[in-house]
C-alpha positions in Angstrom: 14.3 -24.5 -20.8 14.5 -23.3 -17.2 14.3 -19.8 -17.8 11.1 -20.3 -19.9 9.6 -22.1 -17.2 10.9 -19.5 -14.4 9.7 -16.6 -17.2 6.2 -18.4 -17.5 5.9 -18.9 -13.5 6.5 -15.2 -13.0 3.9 -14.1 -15.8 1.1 -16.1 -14.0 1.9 -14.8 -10.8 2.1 -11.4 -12.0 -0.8 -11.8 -14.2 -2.5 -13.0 -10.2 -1.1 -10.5 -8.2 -0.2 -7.2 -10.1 -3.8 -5.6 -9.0 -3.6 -6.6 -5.3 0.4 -5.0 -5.6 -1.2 -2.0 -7.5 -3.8 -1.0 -4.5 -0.9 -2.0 -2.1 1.3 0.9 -3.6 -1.7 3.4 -3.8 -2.8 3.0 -0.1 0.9 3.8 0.6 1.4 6.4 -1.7 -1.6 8.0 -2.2 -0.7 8.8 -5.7 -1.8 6.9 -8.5 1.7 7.8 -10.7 4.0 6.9 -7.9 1.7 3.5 -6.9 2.3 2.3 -10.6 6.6 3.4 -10.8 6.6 1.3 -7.2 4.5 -1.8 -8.4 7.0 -1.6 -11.6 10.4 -2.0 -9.5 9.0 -4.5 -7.6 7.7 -6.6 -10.1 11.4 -6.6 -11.7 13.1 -6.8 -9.0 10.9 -10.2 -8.2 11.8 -11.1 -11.9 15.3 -10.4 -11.5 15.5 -12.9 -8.1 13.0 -15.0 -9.0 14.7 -17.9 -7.9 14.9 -17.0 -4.7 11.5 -15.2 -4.7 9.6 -18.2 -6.1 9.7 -20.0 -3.0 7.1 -17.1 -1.9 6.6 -14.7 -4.4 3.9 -12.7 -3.1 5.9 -11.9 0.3 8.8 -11.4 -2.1 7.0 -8.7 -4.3 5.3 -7.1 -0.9 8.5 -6.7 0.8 9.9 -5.3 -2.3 7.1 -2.8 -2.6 7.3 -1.3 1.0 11.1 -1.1 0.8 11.4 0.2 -2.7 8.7 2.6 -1.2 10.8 3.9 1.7 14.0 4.6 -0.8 12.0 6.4 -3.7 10.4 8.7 -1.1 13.9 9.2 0.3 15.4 9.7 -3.3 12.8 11.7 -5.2 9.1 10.7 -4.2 7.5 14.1 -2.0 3.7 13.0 -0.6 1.6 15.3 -2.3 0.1 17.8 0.1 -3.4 17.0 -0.8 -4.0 13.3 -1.5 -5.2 13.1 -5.6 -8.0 12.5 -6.7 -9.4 12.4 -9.8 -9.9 15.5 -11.8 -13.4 13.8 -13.4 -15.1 11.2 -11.2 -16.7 8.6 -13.5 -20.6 8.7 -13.9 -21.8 6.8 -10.8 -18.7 6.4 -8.9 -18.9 9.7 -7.2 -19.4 8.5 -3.6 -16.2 5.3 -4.0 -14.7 8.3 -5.3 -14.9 10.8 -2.4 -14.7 7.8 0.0 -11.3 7.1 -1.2 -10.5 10.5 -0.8 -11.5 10.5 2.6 -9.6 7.0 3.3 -6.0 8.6 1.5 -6.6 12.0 3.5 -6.9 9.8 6.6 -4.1 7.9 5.7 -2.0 10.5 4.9 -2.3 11.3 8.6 -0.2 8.8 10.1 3.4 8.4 10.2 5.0 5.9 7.0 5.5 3.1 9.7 1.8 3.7 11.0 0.2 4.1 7.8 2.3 0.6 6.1 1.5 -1.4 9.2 -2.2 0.0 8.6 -2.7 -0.7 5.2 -1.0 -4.3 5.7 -2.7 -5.4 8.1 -6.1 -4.3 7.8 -6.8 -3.0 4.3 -5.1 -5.9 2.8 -5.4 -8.4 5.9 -2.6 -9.8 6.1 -2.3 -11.8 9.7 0.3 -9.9 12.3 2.9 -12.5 12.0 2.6 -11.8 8.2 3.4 -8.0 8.2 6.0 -8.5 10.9 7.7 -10.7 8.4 7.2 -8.1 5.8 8.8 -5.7 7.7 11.4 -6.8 9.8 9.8 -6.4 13.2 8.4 -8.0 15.7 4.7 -8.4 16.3 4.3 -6.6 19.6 5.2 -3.8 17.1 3.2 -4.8 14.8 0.0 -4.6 17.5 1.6 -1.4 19.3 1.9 0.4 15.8 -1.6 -0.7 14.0 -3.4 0.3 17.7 -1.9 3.4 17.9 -2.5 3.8 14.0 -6.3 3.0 14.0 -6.9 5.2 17.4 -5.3 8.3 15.1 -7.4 7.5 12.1 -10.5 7.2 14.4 -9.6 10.5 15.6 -9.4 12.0 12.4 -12.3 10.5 11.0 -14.4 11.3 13.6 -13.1 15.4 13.2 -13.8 15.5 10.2 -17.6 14.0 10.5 -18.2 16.4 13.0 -16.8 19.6 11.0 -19.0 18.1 7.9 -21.9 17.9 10.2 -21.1 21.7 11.2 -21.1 22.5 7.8 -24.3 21.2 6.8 
């Protein structure tokens, strides 16, 4: 009887939480494949502690994600050179598609702390004291590393709408 009600509370909160997990991994990765293998080893290993992870399992599955990310790219996982994008954009999507494109090569600029603490903190907004949590540090890291983080993707952003401007 527990386990079907332990089985049933982790299929609604995956149910609620596998897409925000999903865009997690991809702002991390970059890569649609590797987003998809990391969401899939955090979701089980969420299931597989569940009882400890059910007290919060979003922060669970998060921290999870980020650390399973740091030992597959360690194992086997290589950032692709050139962020991916898709080979066909769909009819009307062009522009979210090159935006994205733009926002992955920025990201890809960053170091992995940088571009974590980045993505945690303001493309998924999660508070500071949140992501320090994630991550095992304190906040004054947390601020230090998302300043220094947003400067570089200012930078980078800014170079590359001046070089388009060229262009044109």
């Amino acid at each position: 009887m527990a386990q079907q009600s332990y089985e049933q509370e982790f299929s609604e909160f995956m149910s609620a939480n596998s897409e925000s997990l999903a865009h997690a991994a991809w702002l991390l990765t970059g890569d649609r494949d590797q987003a998809e293998e990391l969401v899939q080893e955090a979701l089980t290993r969420t299931f597989m502690n569940w009882r400890k992870a059910r007290r919060d399992p979003l922060v669970y599955a998060r921290k999870m994600l980020t650390g399973r990310r740091n030992a597959a790219k360690r194992s086997r996982f290589r950032e692709p050179a050139v962020p991916q994008v898709p080979d066909q954009p769909v009819e009307g999507l062009e522009r979210s598609v090159a935006d994205r494109d733009r926002l992955n090569r920025a990201l890809s600029t960053l170091s992995e702390r940088q571009r974590k603490i980045v993505v945690l903190r303001h493309l998924m907004g999660l508070s500071e004291q949140e992501v320090a949590d994630d991550l095992g540090v304190s906040v004054g890291t947390i601020k230090s590393t998302a300043s220094r983080g947003l400067a570089q993707l200012r930078a980078f952003l800014e170079a590359a709408d001046e070089a388009e401007m060229i262009s044109n």
